[in-house]
N, C-alpha and C positions, 0 to 999 in steps of 0.2 A: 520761106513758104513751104506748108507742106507738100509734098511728095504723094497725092493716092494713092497711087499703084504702088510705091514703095514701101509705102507703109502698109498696106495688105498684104506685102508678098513675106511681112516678116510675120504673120502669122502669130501671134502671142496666144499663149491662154489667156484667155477670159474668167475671171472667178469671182463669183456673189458670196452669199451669204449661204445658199443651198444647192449652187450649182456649179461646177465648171467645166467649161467650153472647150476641151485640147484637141490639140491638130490631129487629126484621124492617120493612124499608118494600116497598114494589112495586117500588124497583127489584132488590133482588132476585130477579125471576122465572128471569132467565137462568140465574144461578145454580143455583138450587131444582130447573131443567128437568135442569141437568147433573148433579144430588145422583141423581136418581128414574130417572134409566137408566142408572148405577155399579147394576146390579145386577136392576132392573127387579123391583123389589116389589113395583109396583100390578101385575102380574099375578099376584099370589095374591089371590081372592075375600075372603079375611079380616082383609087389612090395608085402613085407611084412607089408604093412599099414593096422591096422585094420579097419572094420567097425567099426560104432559110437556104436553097442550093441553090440561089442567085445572088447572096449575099456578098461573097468572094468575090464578082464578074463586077456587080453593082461598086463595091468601093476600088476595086482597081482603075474602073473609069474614072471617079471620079478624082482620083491620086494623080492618075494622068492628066486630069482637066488642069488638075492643079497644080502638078508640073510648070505648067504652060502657061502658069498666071491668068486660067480661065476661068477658074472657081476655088474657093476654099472651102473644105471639109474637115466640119468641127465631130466629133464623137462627144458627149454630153454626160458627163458624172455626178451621179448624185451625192452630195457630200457629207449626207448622212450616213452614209453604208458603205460608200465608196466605189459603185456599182452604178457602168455604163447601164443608163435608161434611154439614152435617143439619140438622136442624130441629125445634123442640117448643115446646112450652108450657106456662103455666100457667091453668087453666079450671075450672068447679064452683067458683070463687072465691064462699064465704060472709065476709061481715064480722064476723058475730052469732058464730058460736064461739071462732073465724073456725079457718078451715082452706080449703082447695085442693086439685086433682087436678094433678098432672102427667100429658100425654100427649102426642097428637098425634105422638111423636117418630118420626124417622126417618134415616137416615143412607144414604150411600152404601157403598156394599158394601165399598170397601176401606180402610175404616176401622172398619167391624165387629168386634166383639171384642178390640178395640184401649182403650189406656187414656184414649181420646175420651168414651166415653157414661160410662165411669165419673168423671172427672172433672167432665164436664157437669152427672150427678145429685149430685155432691158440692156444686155451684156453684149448684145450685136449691135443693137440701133446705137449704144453709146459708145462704140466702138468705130462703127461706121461716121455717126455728124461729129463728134466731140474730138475724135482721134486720128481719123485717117482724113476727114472734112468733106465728108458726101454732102451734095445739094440735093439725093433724093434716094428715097429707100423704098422700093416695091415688092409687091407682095403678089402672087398666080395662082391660082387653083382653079381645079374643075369646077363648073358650072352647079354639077351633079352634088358635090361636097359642100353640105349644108351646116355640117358641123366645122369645116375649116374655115368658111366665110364667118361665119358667124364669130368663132376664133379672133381672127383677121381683123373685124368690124372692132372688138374687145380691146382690140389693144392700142383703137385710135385711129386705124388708117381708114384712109376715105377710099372709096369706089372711083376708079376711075372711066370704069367702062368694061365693056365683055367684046373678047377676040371670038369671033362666031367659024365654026369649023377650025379652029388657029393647030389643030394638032392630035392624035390621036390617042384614046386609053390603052392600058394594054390588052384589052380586050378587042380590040380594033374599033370599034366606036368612036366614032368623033366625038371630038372634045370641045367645047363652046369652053373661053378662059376667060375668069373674072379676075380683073387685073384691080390692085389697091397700090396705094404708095402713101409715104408719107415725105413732108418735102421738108427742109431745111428750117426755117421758118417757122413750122409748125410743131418743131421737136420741144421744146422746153415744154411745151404741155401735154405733149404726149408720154414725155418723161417722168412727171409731175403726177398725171394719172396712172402709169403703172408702179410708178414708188403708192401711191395710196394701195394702189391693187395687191401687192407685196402685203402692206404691211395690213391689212384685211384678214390675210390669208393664217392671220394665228400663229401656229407654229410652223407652218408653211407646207406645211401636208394632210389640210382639211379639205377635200375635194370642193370645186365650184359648183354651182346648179347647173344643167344644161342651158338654162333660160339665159 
């Protein structure tokens, strides 16, 4: 029988065709610093992107979370160039159902809507039901991030509802959380439609539409 927690806490890289997924240490801060201003996202109030001098504080928590068997934190290589473009993870790790949230994720601007994050999510969701045997994989963002839902929505997962006040931006602002998942069950065709989304995508750095 598998093991979830065991099998998570061995941490593998993950590797596509355009991407791969390896375990984040501190030294990659340099890195992470050069991902977060491609674009400069922690200046929208509603993501969790760090600044470039909160980069360092930012993955040492999460090294620690991981420690702990709380989260795992992948750093993201693009395998054309060889060059950290983003970053995410897995967190809300339960044993008992077992299931996980993916989040955290982030990327450099010019790789955005490119067939990077969709392989990425292909490389965790089949990582998570196929491998470790999650019965559910969910997805949180702000309320405010219309470009992440919509994200979210792309890649198959259903809405399950919105946590109203559930937690603050870092602007202080309450945060209304639209919560997604996708469930066990549902994964062969969610798998099915982001292999068609892949292979859409050309050579796999032809940007998407916003739409």
């Amino acid at each position: 029988m598998i093991d979830f927690m065991t099998v998570l806490s061995q941490q593998p890289t993950l590797k596509g065709q355009y991407v791969a997924l390896e375990p984040a240490s501190i030294s990659h801060v340099a890195d992470l610093q050069a991902v977060v201003e491609d674009g400069r996202t922690y200046e929208l109030y509603y993501t969790g992107v760090p600044y470039p001098s909160e980069v360092a504080a930012y993955l040492q928590n999460a090294l620690d979370k991981s420690a702990k068997g709380e989260q795992k934190i992948y750093v993201i290589r693009d395998l054309r160039n060889g060059k950290i473009v983003g970053c995410t993870r897995y967190y809300d790790i339960d044993g008992e159902v077992p299931k996980l949230a993916i989040g955290y994720t982030f990327y450099a601007e010019s790789v955005r809507r490119t067939a990077i994050n969709t392989e990425a999510k292909l490389l965790l969701l089949k990582f998570a039901f196929e491998t470790a045997g999650a019965e559910a994989v969910a997805f949180h963002t702000s309320f405010q991030n219309q470009q992440s839902r919509k994200a979210i929505e792309r890649l198959g997962a259903r809405q399950d509802g919105i946590l109203r006040a559930d937690k603050r931006h870092k602007d202080g602002t309450l945060r209304d959380t639209v919560v997604f998942s996708i469930l066990r069950h549902e994964w062969m065709a969610v798998r099915s439609h982001l292999e068609l989304r892949l292979a859409a995508h050309d050579n796999g750095y032809v940007k998407e539409s916003r739409s």
